[in-house]
N, C-alpha and C positions, 0 to 999 in steps of 0.2 A: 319239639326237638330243642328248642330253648335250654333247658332245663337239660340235658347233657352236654350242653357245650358252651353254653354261656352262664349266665345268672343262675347261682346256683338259691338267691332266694327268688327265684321263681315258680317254683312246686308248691306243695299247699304247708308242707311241714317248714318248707325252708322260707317261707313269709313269715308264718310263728315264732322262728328261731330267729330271723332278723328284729322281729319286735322285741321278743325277750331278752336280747342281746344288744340296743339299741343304748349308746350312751346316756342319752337325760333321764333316763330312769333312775331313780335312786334309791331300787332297792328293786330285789328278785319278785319276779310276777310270779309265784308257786302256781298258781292255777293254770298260769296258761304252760309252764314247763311242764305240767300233768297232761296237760292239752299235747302238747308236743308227743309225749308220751305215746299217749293213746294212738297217734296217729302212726307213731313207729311201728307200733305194736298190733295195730287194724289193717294197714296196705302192704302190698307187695312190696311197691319202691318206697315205703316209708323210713327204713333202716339206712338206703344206701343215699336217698335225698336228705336225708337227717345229718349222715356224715360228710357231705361235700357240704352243708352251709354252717357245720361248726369248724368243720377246717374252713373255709374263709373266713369266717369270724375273729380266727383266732391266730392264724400263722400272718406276720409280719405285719400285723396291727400295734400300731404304735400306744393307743390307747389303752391303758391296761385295767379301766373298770369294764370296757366292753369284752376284754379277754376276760375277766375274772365271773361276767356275769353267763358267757360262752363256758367257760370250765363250770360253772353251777349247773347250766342246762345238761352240759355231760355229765356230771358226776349224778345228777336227776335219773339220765336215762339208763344208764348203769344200772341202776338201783334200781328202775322200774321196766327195763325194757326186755327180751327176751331173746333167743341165741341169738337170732339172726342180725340183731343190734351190736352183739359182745361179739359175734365175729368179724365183725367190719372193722371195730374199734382197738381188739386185739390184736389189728393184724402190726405183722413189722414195719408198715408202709405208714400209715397212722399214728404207730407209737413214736418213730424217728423222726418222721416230718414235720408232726404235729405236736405233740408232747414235748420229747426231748428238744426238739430244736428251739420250741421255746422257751425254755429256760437255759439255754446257752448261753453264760458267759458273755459273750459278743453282744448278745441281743437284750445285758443289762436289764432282766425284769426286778421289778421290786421283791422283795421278801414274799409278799402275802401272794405272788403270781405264783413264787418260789413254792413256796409250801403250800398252795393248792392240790399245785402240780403232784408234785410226790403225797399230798394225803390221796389222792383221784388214784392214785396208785397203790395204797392202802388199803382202799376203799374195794376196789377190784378184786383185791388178795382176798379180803373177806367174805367175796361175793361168791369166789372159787372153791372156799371152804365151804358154803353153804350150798354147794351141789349147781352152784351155775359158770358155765363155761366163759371164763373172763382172763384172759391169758395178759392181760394190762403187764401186771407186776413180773411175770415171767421173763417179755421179752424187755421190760427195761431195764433188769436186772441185767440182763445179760449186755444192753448199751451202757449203762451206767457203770461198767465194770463188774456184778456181779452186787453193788449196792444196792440193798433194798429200799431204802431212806436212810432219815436220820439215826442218829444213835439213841435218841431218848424212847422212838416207837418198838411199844413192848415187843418181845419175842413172840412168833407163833404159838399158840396154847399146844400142849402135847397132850395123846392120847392117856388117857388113864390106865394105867396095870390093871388087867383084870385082877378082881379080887376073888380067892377064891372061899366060899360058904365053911364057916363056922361053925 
């Protein structure tokens, strides 16, 4: 019962995510954020224990190589995880708490926290295009005012005109 009420690295995913996420590292453990992965991706509670110890990783953590190393593990499982991972992560509860509020202004993140943040949102959009349910960039569109990011990330590709046989 630990592990819903208290110490959210207490479960078997959310001890990996505390490693991977650990400041004196200095540089990404791929393997074991695969690790993390799989375990999303293998148990039941793996998806909802995954996001309660990247939201503490990352919300009002002053530390911002631990946040950044927290946004790697996320933007990791995105890419590799499946619905039930992209529904937790999508939700509006997640994206405002966690996402947006970290890059607030008030909460002065560095650049590269900055621009994580909104590639992780990028990153989601293309996940959407490629037939997986990842509603990331939707609902922070709609926090963000309707901004998708920056100005410089290309525009969505458009469908091709059918062409018709010569």
């Amino acid at each position: 019962m630990d592990f819903l009420l208290g110490n959210p690295f207490s479960s078997p995913v959310g001890q990996r995510i505390e490693k991977a996420t650990d400041g004196s590292l200095q540089s990404e453990d791929w393997a074991l954020n695969m690790e993390i992965c799989d375990i999303i991706n293998e148990t039941e509670e793996g998806p909802r224990d995954a996001v309660r110890a990247v939201k503490k990783r990352i919300v009002g953590n002053k530390n911002f190589h631990e946040v950044m190393l927290a946004l790697t593990v996320l933007e990791t499982c995105v890419k590799n995880c499946g619905h039930r991972f992209h529904v937790l992560v999508a939700s509006q509860d997640f994206v405002e708490s966690v996402l947006v509020r970290t890059i607030l202004p008030k909460n002065n993140p560095p650049t590269i926290v900055h621009d994580k943040v909104l590639n992780l949102i990028q990153v989601s959009t293309r996940a959407g295009r490629a037939g997986h349910h990842v509603g990331l960039a939707g609902e922070a569109g709609v926090i963000l005012g309707g901004r998708q990011g920056p100005p410089h990330w290309p525009k969505p590709p458009q469908p091709c005109p059918s062409q018709e046989p010569r």
